[in-house]
C-alpha positions in Angstrom: 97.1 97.6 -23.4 100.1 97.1 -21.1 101.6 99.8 -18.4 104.9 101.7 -19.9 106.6 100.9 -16.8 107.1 97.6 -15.5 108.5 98.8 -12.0 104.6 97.9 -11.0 105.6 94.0 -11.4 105.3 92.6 -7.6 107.0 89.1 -8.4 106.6 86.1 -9.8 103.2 84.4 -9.2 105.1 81.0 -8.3 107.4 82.9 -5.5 106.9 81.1 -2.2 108.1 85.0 -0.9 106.9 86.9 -3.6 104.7 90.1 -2.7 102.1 88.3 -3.6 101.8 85.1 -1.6 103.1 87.1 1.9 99.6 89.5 0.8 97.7 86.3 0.9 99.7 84.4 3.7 99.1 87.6 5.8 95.7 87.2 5.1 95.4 83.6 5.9 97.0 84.3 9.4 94.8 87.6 9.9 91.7 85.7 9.2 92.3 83.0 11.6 90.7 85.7 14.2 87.2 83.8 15.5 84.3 85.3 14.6 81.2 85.8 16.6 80.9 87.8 20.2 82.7 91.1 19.8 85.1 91.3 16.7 88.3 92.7 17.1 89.4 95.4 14.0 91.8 92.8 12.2 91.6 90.2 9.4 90.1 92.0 7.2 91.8 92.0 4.1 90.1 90.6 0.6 89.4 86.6 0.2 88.1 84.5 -2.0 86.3 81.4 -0.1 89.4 79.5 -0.7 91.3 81.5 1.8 88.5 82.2 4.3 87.5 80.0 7.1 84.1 77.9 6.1 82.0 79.2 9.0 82.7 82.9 8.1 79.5 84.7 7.0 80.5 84.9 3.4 79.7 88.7 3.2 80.5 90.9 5.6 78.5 94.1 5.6 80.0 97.6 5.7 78.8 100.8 5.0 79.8 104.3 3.4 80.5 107.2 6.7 78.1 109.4 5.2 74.7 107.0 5.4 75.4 107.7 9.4 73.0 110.4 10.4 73.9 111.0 14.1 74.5 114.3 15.8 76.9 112.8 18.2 80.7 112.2 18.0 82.5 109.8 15.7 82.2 107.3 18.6 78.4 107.1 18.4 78.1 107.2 15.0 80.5 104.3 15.3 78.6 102.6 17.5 75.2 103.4 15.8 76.6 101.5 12.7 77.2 98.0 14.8 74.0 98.3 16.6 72.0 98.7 13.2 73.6 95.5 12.2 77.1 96.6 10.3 80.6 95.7 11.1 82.6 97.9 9.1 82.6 101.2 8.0 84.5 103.3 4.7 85.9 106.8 5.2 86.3 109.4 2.6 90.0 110.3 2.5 92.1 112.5 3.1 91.6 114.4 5.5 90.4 112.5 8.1 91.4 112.9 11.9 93.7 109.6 12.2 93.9 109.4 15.8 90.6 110.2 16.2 89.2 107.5 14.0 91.4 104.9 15.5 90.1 106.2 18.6 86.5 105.4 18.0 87.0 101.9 15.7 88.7 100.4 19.1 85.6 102.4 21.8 82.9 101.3 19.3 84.0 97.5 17.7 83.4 99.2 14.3 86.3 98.1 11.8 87.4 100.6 9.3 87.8 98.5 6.2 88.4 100.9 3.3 87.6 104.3 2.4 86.4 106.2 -0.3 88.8 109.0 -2.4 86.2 112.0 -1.8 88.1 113.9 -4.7 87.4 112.6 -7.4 84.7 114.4 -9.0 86.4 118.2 -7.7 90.4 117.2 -8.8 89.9 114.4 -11.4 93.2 112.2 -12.4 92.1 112.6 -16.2 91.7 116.1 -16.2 93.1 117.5 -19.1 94.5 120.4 -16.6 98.2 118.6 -15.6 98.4 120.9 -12.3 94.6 119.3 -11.5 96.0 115.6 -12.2 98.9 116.7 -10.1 96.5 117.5 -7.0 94.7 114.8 -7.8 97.8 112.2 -7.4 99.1 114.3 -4.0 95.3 113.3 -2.7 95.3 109.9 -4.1 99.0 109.2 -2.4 97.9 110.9 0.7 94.3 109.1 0.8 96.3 105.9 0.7 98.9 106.8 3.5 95.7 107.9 5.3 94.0 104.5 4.7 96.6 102.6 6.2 97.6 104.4 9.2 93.9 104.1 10.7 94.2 100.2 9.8 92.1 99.9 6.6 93.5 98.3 3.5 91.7 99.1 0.8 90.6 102.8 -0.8 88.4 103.1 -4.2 89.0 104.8 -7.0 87.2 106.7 -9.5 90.5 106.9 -12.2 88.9 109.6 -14.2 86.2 111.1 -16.6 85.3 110.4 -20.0 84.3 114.0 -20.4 88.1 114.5 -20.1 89.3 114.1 -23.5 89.8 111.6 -26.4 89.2 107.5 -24.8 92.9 107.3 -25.4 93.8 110.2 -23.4 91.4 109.9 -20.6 93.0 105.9 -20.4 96.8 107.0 -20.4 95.9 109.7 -18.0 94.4 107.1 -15.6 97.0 104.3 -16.1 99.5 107.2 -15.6 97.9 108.6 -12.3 97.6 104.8 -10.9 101.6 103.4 -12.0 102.5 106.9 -10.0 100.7 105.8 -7.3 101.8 102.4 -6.6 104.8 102.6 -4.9 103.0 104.3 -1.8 100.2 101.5 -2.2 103.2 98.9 -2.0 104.7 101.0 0.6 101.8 100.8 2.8 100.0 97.6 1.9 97.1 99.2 0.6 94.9 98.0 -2.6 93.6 100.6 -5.1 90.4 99.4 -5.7 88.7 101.0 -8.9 84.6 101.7 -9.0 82.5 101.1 -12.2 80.4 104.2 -11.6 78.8 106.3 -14.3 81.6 108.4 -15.3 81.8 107.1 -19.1 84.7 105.5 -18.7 85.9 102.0 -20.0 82.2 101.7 -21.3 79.6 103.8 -23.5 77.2 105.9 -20.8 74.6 106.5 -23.7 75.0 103.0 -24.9 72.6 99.9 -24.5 72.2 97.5 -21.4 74.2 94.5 -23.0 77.9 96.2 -22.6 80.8 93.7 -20.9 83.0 94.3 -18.5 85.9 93.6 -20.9 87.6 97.1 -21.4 87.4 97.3 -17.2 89.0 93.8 -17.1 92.1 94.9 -19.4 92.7 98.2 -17.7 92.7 96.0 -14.5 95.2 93.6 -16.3 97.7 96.3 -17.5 99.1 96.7 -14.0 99.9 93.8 -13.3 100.0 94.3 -9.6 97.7 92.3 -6.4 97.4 95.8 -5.3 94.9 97.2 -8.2 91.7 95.5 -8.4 87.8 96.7 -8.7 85.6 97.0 -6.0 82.3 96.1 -8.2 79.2 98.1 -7.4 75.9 95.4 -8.3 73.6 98.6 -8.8 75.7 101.2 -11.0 75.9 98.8 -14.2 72.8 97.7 -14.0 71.8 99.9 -16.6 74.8 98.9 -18.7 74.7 95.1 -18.7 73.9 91.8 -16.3 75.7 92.7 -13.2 76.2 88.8 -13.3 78.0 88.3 -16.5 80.0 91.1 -15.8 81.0 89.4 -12.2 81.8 86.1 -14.4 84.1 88.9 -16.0 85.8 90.5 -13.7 86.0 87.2 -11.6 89.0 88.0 -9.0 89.7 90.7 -10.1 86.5 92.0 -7.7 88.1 92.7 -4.5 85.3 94.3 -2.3 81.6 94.9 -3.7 78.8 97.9 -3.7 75.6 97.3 -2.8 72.2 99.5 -3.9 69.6 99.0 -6.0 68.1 100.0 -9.4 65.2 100.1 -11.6 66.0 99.2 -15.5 62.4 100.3 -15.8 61.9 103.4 -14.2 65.6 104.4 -15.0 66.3 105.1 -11.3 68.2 103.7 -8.0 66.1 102.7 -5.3 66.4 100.8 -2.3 68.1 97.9 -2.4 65.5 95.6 -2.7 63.0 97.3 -4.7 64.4 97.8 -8.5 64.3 94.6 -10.9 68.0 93.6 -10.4 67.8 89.8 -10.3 69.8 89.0 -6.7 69.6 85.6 -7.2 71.5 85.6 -10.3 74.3 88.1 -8.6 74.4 85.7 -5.5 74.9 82.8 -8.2 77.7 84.6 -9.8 79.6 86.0 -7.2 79.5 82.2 -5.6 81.0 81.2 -8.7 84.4 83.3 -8.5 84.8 82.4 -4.9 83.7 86.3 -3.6 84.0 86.6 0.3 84.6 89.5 2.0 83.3 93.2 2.4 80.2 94.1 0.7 79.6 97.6 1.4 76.1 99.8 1.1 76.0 102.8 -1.0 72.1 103.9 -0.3 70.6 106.4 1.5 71.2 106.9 5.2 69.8 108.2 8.2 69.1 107.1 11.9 69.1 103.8 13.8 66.1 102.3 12.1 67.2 103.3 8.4 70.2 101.8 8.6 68.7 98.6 10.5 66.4 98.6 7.3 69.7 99.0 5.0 71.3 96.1 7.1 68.0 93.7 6.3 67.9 94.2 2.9 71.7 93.4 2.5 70.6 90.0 4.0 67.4 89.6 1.8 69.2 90.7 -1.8 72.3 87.8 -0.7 72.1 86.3 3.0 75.0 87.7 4.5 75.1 85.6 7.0 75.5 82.2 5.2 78.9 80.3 5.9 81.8 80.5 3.1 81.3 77.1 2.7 77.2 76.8 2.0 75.8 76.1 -0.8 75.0 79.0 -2.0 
């Protein structure tokens, strides 16, 4: 299915000044920052290895703001984050103190690299309620004015609930919610990035463990924008189907990745290395499309040592720290 409105159309692909190329010349020029010693809170924006230099690590770990368990400020939670190994961080938006997370990216080295709409589940953009879609697309538009004006480009998306309504509705409602959004997104440079979580939507929740990514794919597709993509979590669809077929799938269409792990058997998420999700296969796969860029944890948190352990198993599910151009 196609969006209604083509006003979402960013150029022509062929365009030497197209929307499109300056989003990946900007990146080019952004990522040309050195890596190694203390990182400064630029180039951060989505690559495949094509773009990215080949001695970049060819994931770059990141974490959700609510895994940081520290009593202190946002500074030392900040700074708690890098030490335990991490070198971005997502927010939940909006809401957030602007200033004040600027504040501490710069004090601490931590980049802000996304953030999270924390609305989702209480104003949902499928809701068949059109005052609560109406919330829902103030806090989507604010999230992403939010996201950009502490320096992050990228906020994820839940679009909506299959609980909602008919699978027609619940997908115009979506599509509807995300073309309204768009314009800020374009205004501000700012990717909506949309999760595969377990909200029944664009698959079957109480189907079997061999469903595709195809329905995600085509919901992608219908914007036809360098601004929507997904950012894939490995654990969530798990239970749903091979995590690597559906990154063959989604291909680039997976801007950033989640990281966690689950157990087919036990029908449970567990740490990140425990579960029976085949890494190797994932690693394979996401090698394949050319991923390089954020790959963010979505576990359980706590102190300094938790989130050292949360860093180490990042590295031991996919070796982080490999160049863009190795092997694999």
């Amino acid at each position: 299915m196609r969006a209604k409105s083509q006003s979402i159309h960013l150029g022509s692909k062929d365009s030497e000044l197209s929307p499109r190329n300056l989003l990946r010349r900007d990146f080019v020029r952004q990522s040309a920052v050195a890596f190694g010693g203390t990182l400064l809170a630029v180039g951060h924006r989505c690559a495949t290895a094509d773009d990215a230099p080949p001695n970049q690590p060819w994931l770059r770990k990141t974490l959700k703001i609510g895994m940081i368990k520290s009593s202190g400020s946002l500074v030392d939670k900040f700074r708690l984050a890098r030490e335990a190994g991490f070198e971005g961080v997502e927010l939940n938006v909006p809401g957030i103190n602007v200033q004040e997370c600027k504040n501490a990216a710069s004090e601490s080295g931590l980049i802000i690299d996304g953030t999270v709409g924390g609305y989702h589940w209480g104003q949902r953009h499928t809701d068949p309620d059109a005052s609560v879609r109406a919330t829902a697309l103030e806090k989507l538009k604010t999230g992403i004015t939010e996201t950009a004006a502490v320096g992050a480009d990228t906020m994820l998306l839940v679009p909506g609930h299959g609980k909602d309504g008919s699978d027609a509705e619940v997908y115009e409602r979506a599509l509807a919610a995300i073309q309204e959004a768009l314009p800020t997104a374009e205004k501000h440079g700012v990717a909506i990035l949309i999760e595969n979580v377990w909200n029944d939507f664009l698959y079957d929740h109480e189907g079997g463990s061999d469903q595709t990514a195809e329905r995600l794919a085509k919901f992608v597709d219908a914007f036809d924008s360098p601004l929507v993509g997904v950012q894939f979590d490995i654990g969530n669809h798990w239970k749903y189907g091979d995590p690597a077929e559906w990154i063959h799938t989604l291909g680039k269409r997976i801007k950033k990745l989640d990281i966690k792990g689950f157990s087919r058997e036990q029908g449970t998420f567990t740490k990140i290395t425990d579960g029976d999700i085949d890494w190797p296969s994932v690693k394979r796969a996401l090698r394949d499309i050319g991923f390089t860029g954020w790959l963010a944890a979505e576990v359980g948190g706590g102190g300094l040592d938790r989130l050292k352990e949360v860093s180490e198993h990042m590295d031991e599910a996919l070796q982080c720290n490999e160049s863009v151009a190795g092997a694999g």
